[in-house]
PyMOL Python script that loads the backbone (N, CA, C, O; Angstrom):
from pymol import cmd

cmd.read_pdbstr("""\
ATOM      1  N   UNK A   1     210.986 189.852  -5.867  1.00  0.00           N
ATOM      2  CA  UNK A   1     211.146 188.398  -6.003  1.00  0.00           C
ATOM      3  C   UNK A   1     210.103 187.710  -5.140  1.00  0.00           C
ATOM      4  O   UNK A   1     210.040 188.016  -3.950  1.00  0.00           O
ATOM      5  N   UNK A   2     209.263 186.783  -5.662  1.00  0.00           N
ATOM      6  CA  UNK A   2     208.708 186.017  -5.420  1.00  0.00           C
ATOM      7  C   UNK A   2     208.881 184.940  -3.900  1.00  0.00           C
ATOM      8  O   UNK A   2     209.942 184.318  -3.942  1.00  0.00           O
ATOM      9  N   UNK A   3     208.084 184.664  -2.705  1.00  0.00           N
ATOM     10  CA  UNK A   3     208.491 184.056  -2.103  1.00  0.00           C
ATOM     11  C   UNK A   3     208.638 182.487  -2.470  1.00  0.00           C
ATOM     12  O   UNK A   3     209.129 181.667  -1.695  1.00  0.00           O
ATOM     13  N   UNK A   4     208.159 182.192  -3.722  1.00  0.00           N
ATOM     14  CA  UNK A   4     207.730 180.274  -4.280  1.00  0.00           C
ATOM     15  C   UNK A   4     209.801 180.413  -5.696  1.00  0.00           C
ATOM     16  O   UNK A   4     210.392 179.635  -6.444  1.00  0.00           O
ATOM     17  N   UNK A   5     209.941 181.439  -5.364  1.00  0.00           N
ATOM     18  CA  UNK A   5     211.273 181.652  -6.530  1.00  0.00           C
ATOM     19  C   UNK A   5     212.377 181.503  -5.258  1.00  0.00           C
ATOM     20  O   UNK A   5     213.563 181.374  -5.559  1.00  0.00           O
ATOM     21  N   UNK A   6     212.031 181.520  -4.023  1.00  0.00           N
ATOM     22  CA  UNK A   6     212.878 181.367  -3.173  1.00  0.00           C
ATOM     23  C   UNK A   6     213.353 179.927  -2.662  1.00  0.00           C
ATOM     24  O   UNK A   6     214.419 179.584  -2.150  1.00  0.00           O
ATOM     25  N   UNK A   7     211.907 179.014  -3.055  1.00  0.00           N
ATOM     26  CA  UNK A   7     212.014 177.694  -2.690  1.00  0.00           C
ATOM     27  C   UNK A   7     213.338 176.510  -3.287  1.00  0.00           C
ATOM     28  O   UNK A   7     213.497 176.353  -4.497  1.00  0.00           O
ATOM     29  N   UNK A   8     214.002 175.930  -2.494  1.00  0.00           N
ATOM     30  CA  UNK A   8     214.983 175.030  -2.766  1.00  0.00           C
ATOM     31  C   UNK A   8     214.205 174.645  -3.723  1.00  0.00           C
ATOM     32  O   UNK A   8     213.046 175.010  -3.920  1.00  0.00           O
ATOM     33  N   UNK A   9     215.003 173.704  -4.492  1.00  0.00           N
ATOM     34  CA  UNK A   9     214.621 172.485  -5.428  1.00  0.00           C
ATOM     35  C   UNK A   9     214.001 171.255  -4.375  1.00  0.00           C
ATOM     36  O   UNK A   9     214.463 171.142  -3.240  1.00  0.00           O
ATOM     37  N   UNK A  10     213.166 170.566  -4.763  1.00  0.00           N
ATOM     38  CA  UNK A  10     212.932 169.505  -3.964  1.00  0.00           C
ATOM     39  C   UNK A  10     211.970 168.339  -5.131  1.00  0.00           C
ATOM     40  O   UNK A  10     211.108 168.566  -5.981  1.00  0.00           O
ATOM     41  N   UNK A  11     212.710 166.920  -4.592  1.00  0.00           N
ATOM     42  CA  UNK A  11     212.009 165.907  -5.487  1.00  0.00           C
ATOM     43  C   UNK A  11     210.593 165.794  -5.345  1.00  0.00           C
ATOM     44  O   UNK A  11     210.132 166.522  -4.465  1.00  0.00           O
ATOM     45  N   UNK A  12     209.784 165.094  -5.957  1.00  0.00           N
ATOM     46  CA  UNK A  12     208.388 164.778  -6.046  1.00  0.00           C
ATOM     47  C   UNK A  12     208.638 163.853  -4.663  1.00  0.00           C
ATOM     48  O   UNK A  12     208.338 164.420  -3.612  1.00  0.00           O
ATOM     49  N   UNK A  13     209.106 162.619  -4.575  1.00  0.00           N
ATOM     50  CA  UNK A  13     209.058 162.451  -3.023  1.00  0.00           C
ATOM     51  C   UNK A  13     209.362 163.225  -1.963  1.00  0.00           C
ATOM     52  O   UNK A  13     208.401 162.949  -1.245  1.00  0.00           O
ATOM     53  N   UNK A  14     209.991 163.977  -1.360  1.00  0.00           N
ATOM     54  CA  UNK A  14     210.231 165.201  -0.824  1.00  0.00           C
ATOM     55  C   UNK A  14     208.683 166.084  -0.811  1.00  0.00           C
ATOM     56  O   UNK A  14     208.091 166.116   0.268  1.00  0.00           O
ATOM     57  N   UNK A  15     208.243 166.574  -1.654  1.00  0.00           N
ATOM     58  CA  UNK A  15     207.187 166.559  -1.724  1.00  0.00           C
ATOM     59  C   UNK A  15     206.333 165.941  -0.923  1.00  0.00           C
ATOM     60  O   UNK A  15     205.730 166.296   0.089  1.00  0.00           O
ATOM     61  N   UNK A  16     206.389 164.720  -1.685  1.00  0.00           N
ATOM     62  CA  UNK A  16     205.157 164.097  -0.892  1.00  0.00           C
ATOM     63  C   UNK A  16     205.458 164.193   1.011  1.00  0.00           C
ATOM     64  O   UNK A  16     204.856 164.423   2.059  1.00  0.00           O
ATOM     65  N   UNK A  17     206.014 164.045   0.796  1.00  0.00           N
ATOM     66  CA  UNK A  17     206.653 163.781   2.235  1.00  0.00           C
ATOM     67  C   UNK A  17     206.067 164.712   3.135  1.00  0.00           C
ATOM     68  O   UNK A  17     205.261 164.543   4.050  1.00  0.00           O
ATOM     69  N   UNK A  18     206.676 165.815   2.658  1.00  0.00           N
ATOM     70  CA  UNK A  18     206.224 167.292   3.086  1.00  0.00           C
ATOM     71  C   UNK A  18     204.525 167.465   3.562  1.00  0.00           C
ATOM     72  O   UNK A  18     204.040 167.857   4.623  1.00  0.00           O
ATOM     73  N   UNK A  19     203.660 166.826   1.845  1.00  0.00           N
ATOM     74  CA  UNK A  19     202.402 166.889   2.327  1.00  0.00           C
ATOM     75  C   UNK A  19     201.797 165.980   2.971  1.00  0.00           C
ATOM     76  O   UNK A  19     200.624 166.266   3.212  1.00  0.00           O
ATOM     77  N   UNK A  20     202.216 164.789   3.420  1.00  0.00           N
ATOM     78  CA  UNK A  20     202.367 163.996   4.876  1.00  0.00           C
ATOM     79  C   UNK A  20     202.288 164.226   5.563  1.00  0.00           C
ATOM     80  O   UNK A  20     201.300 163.898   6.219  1.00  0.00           O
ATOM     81  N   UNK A  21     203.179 164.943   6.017  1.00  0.00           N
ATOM     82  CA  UNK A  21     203.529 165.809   7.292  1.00  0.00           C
ATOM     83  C   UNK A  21     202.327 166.677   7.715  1.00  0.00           C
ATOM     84  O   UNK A  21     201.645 166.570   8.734  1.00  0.00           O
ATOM     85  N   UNK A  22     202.218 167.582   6.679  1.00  0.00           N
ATOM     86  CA  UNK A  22     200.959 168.749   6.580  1.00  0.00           C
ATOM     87  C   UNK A  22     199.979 168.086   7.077  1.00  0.00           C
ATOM     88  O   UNK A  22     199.480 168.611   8.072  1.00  0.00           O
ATOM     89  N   UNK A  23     199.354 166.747   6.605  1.00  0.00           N
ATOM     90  CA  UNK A  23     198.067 166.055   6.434  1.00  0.00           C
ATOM     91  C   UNK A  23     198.414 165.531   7.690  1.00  0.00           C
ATOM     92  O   UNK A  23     197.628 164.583   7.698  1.00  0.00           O
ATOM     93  N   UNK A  24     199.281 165.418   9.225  1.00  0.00           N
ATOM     94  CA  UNK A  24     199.227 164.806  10.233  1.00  0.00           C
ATOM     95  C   UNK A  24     199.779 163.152  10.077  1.00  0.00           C
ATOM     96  O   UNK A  24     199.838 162.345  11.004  1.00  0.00           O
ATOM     97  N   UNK A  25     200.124 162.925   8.768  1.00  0.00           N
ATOM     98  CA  UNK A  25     200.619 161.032   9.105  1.00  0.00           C
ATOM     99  C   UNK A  25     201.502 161.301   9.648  1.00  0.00           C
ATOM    100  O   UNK A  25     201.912 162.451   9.807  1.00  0.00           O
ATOM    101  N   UNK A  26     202.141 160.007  10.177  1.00  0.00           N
ATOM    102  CA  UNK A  26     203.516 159.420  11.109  1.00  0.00           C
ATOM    103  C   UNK A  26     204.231 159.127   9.807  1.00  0.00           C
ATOM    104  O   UNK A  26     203.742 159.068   8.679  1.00  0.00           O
ATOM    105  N   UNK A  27     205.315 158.978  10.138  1.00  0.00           N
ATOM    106  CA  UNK A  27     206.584 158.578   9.241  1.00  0.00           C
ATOM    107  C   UNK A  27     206.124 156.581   8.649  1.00  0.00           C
ATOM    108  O   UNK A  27     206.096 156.244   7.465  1.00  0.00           O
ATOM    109  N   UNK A  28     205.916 155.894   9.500  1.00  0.00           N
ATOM    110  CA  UNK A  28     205.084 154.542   8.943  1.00  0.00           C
ATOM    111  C   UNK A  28     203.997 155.050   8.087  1.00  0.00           C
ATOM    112  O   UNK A  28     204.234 154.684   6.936  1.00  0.00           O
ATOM    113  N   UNK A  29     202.870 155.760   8.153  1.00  0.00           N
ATOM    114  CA  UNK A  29     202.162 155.731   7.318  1.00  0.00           C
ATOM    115  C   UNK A  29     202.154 157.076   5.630  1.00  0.00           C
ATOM    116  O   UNK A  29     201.408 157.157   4.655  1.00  0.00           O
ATOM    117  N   UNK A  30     203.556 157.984   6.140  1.00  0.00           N
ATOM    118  CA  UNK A  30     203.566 158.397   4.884  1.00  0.00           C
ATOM    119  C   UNK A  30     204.576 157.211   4.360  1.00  0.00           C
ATOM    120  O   UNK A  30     205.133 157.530   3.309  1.00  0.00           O
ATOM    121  N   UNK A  31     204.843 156.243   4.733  1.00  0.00           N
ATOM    122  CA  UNK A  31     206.086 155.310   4.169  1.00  0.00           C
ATOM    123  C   UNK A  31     205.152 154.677   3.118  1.00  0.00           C
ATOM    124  O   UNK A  31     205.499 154.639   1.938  1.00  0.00           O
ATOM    125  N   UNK A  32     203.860 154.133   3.574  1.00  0.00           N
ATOM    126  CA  UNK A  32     202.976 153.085   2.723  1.00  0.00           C
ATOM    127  C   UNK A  32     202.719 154.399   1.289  1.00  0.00           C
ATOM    128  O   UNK A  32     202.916 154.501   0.079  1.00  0.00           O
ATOM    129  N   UNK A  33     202.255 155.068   2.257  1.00  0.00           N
ATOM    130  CA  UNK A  33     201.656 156.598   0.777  1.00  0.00           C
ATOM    131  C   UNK A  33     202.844 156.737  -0.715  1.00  0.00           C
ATOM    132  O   UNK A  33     202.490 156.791  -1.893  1.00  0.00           O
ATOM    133  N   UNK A  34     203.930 156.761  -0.316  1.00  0.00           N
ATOM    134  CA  UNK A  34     205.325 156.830  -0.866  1.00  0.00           C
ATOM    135  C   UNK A  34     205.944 155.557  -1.417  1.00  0.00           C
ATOM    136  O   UNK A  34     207.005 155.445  -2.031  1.00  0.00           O
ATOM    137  N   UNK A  35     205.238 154.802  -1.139  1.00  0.00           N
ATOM    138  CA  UNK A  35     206.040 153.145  -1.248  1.00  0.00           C
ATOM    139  C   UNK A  35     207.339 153.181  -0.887  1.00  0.00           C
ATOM    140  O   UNK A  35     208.127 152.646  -1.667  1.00  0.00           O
ATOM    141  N   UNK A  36     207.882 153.807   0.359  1.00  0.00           N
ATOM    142  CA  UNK A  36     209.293 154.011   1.040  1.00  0.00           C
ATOM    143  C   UNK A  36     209.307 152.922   2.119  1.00  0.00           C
ATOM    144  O   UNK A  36     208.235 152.369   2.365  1.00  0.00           O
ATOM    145  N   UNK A  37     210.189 152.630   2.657  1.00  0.00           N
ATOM    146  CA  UNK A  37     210.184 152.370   3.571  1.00  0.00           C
ATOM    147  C   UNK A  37     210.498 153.325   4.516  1.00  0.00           C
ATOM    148  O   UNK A  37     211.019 154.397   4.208  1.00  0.00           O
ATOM    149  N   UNK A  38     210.043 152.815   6.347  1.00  0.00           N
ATOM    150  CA  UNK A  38     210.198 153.970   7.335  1.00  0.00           C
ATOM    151  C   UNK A  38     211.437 154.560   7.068  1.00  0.00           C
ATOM    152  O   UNK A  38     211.479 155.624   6.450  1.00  0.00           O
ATOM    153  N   UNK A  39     212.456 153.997   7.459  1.00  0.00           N
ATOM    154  CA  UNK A  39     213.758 154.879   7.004  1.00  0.00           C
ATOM    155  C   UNK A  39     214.149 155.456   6.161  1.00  0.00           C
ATOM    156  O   UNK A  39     215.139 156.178   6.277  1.00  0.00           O
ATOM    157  N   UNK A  40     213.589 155.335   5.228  1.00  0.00           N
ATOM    158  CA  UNK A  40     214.074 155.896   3.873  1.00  0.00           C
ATOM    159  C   UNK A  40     212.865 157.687   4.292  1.00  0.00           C
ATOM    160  O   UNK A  40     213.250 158.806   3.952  1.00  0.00           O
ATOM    161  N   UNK A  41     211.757 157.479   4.901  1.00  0.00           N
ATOM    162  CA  UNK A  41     210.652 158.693   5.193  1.00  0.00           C
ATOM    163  C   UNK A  41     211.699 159.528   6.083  1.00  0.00           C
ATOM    164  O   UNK A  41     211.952 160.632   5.602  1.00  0.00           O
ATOM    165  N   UNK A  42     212.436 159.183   7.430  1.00  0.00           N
ATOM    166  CA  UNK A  42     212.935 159.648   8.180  1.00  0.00           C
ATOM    167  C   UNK A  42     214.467 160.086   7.751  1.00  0.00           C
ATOM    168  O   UNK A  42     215.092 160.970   8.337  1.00  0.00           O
ATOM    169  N   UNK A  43     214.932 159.385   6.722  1.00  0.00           N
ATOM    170  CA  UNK A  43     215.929 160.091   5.880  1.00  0.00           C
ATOM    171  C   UNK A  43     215.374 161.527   4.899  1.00  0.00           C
ATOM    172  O   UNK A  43     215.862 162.644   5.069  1.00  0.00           O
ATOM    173  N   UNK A  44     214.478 161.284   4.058  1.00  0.00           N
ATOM    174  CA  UNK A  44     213.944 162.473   3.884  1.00  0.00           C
ATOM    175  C   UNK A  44     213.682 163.492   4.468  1.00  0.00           C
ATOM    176  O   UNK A  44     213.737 164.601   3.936  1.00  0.00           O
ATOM    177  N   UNK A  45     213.221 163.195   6.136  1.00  0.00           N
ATOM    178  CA  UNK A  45     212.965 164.138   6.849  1.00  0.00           C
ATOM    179  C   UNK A  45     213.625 165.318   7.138  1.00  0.00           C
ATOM    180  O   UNK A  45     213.204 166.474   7.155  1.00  0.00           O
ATOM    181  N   UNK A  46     215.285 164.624   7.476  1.00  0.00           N
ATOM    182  CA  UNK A  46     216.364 164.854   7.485  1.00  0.00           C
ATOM    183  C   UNK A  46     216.446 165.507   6.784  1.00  0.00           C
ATOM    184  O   UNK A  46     215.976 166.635   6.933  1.00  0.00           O
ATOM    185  N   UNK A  47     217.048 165.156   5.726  1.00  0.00           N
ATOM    186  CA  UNK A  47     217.428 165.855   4.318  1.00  0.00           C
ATOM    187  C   UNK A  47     216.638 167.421   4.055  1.00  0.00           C
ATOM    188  O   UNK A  47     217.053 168.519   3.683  1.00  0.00           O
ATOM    189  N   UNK A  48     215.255 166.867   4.471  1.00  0.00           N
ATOM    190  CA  UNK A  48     214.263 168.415   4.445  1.00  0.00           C
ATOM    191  C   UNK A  48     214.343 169.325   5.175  1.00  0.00           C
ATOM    192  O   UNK A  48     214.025 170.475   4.872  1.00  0.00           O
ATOM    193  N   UNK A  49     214.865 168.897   6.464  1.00  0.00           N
ATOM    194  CA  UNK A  49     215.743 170.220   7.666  1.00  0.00           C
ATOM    195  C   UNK A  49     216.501 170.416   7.238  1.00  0.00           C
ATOM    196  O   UNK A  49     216.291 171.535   6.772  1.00  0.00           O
ATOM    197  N   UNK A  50     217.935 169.969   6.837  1.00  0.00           N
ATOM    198  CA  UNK A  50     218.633 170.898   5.690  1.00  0.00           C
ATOM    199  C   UNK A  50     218.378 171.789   4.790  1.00  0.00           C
ATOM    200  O   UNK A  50     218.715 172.966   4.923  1.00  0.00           O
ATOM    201  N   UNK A  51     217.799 171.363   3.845  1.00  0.00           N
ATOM    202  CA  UNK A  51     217.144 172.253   2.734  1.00  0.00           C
ATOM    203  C   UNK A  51     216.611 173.066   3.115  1.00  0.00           C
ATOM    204  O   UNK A  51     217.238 174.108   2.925  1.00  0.00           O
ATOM    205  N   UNK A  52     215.279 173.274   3.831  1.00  0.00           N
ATOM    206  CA  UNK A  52     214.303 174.224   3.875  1.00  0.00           C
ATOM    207  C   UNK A  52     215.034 175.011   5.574  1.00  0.00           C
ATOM    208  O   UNK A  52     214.246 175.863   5.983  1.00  0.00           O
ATOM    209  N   UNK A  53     216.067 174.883   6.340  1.00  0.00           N
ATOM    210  CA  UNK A  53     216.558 175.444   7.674  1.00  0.00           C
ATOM    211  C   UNK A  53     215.852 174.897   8.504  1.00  0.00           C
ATOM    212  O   UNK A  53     215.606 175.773   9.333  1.00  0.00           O
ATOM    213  N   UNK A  54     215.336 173.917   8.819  1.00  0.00           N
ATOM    214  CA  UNK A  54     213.852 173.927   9.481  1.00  0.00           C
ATOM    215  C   UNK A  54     214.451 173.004  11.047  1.00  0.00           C
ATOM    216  O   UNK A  54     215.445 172.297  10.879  1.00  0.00           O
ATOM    217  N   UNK A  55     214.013 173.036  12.055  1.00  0.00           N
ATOM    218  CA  UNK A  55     214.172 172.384  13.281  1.00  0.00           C
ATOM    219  C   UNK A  55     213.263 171.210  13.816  1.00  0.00           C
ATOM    220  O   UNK A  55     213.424 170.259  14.581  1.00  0.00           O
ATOM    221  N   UNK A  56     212.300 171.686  13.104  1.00  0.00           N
ATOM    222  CA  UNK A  56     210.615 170.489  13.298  1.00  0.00           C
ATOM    223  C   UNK A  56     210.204 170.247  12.594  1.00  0.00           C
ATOM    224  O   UNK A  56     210.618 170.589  11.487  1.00  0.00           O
ATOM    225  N   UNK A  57     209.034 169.440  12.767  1.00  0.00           N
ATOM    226  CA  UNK A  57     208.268 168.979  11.774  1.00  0.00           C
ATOM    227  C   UNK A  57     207.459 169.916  11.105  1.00  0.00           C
ATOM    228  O   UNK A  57     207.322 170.122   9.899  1.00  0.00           O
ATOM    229  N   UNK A  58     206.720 170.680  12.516  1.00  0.00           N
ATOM    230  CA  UNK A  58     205.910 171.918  12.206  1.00  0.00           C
ATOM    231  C   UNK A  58     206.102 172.756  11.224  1.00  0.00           C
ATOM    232  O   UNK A  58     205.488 172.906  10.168  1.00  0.00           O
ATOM    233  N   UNK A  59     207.576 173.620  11.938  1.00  0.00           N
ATOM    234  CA  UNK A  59     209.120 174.600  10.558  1.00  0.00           C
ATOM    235  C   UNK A  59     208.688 173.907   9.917  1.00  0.00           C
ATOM    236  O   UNK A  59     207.692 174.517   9.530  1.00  0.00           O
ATOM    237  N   UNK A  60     208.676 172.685   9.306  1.00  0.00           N
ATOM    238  CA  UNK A  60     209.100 172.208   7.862  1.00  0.00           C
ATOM    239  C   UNK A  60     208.002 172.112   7.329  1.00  0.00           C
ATOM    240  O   UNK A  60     208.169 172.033   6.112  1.00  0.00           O
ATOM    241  N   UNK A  61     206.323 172.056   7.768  1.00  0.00           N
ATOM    242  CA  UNK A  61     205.064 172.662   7.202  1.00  0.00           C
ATOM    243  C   UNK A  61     205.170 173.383   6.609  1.00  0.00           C
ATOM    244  O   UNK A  61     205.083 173.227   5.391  1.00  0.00           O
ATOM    245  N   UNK A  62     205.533 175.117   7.458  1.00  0.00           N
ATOM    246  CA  UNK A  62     204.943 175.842   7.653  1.00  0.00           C
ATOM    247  C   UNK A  62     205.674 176.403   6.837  1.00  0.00           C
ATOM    248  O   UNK A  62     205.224 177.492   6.482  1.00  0.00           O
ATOM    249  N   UNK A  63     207.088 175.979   6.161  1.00  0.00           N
ATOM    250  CA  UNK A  63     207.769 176.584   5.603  1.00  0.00           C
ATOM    251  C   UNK A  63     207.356 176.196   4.346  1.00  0.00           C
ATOM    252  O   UNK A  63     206.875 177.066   3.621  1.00  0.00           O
ATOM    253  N   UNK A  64     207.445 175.096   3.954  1.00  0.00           N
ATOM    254  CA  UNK A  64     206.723 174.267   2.751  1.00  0.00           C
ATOM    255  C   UNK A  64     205.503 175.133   2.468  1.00  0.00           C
ATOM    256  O   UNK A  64     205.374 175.498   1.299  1.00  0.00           O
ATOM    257  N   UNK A  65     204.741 175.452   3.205  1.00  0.00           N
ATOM    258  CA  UNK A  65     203.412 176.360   2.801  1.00  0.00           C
ATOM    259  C   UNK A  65     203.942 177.603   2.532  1.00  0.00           C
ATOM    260  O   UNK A  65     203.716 177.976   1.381  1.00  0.00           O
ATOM    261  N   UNK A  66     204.559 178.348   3.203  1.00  0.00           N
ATOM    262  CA  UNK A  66     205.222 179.643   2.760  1.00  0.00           C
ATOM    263  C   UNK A  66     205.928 179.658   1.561  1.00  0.00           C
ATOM    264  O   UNK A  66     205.864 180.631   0.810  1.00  0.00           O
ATOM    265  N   UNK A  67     206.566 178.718   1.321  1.00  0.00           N
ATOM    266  CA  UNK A  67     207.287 178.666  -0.301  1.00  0.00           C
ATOM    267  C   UNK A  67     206.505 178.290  -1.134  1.00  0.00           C
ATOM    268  O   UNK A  67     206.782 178.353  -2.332  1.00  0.00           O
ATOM    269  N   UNK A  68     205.403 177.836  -0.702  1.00  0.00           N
ATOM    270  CA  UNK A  68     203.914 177.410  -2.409  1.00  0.00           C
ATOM    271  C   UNK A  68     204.619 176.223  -2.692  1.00  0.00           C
ATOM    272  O   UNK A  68     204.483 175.812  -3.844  1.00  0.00           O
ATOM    273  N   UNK A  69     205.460 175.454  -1.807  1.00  0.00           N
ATOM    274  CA  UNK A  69     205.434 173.728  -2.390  1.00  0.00           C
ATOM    275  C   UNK A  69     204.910 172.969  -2.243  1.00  0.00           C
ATOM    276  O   UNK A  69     204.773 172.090  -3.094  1.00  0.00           O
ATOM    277  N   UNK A  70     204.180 172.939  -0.699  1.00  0.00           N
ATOM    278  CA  UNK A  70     202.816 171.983  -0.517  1.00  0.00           C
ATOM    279  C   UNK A  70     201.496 173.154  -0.311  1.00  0.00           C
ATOM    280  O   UNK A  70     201.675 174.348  -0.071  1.00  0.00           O
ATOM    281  N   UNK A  71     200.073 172.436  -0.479  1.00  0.00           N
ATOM    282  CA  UNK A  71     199.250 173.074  -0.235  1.00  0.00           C
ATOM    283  C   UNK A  71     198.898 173.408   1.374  1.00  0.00           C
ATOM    284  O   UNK A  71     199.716 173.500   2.289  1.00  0.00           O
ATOM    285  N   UNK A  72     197.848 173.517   1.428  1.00  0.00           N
ATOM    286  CA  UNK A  72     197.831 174.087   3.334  1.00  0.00           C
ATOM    287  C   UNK A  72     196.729 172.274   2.944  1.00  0.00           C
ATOM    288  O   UNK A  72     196.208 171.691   1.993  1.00  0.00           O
ATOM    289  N   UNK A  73     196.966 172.092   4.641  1.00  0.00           N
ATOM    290  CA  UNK A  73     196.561 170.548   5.019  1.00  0.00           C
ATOM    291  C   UNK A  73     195.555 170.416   4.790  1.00  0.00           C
ATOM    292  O   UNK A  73     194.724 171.311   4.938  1.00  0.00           O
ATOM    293  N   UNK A  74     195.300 169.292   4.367  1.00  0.00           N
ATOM    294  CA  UNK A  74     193.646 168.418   3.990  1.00  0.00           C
ATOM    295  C   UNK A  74     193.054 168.026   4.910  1.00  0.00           C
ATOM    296  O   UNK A  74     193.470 167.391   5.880  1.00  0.00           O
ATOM    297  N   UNK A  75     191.748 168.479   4.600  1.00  0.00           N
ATOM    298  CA  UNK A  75     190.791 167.249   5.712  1.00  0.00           C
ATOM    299  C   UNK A  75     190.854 166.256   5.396  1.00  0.00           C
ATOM    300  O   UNK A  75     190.663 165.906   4.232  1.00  0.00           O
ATOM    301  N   UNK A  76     191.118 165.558   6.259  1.00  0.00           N
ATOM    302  CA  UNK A  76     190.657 163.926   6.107  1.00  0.00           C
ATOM    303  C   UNK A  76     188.685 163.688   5.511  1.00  0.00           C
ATOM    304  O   UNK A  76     187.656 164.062   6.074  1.00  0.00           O
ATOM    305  N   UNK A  77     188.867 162.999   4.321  1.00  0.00           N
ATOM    306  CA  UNK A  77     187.487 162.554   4.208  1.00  0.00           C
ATOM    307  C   UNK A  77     187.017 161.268   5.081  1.00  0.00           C
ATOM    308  O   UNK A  77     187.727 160.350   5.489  1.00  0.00           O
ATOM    309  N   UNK A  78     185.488 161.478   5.271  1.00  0.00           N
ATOM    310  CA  UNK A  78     185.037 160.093   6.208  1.00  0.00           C
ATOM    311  C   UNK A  78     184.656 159.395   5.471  1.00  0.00           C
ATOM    312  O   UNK A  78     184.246 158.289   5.822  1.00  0.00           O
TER     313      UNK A  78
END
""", "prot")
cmd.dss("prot")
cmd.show_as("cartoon", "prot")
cmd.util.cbc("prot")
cmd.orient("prot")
């Protein structure tokens, strides 16, 4: 079995969220990326330590990359 067949279900926001995180934004600026507001980012957050077991922000990368749901982090272009 596959480690990406192991991955929870997770929404396209969730997602995004996730690759937020990866890419270094703050919870305000994946809010604008998402058209969320802050709380609604930091509710997700939440929600994503549940799902994925995770304790941090980091866990919840690193796990997201281990399950093939987000990619590994972007450079920022200049």
């Amino acid at each position: 079995m596959s480690t990406a067949s192991k991955a929870p279900f997770l929404s396209q926001q969730e997602v995004s969220v996730l690759q937020g995180l990866a890419d270094g934004y703050q919870s305000k600026e994946i809010a604008q990326f998402v058209a969320r507001s802050k709380p609604t980012v930091e509710a997700t957050v939440r929600t994503l330590y549940a799902k994925l077991n995770a304790r941090s922000r980091a866990q919840l990368v690193a796990k997201a990359i281990a399950f093939g749901i987000i990619d590994i982090p972007r450079q920022p272009t200049s």
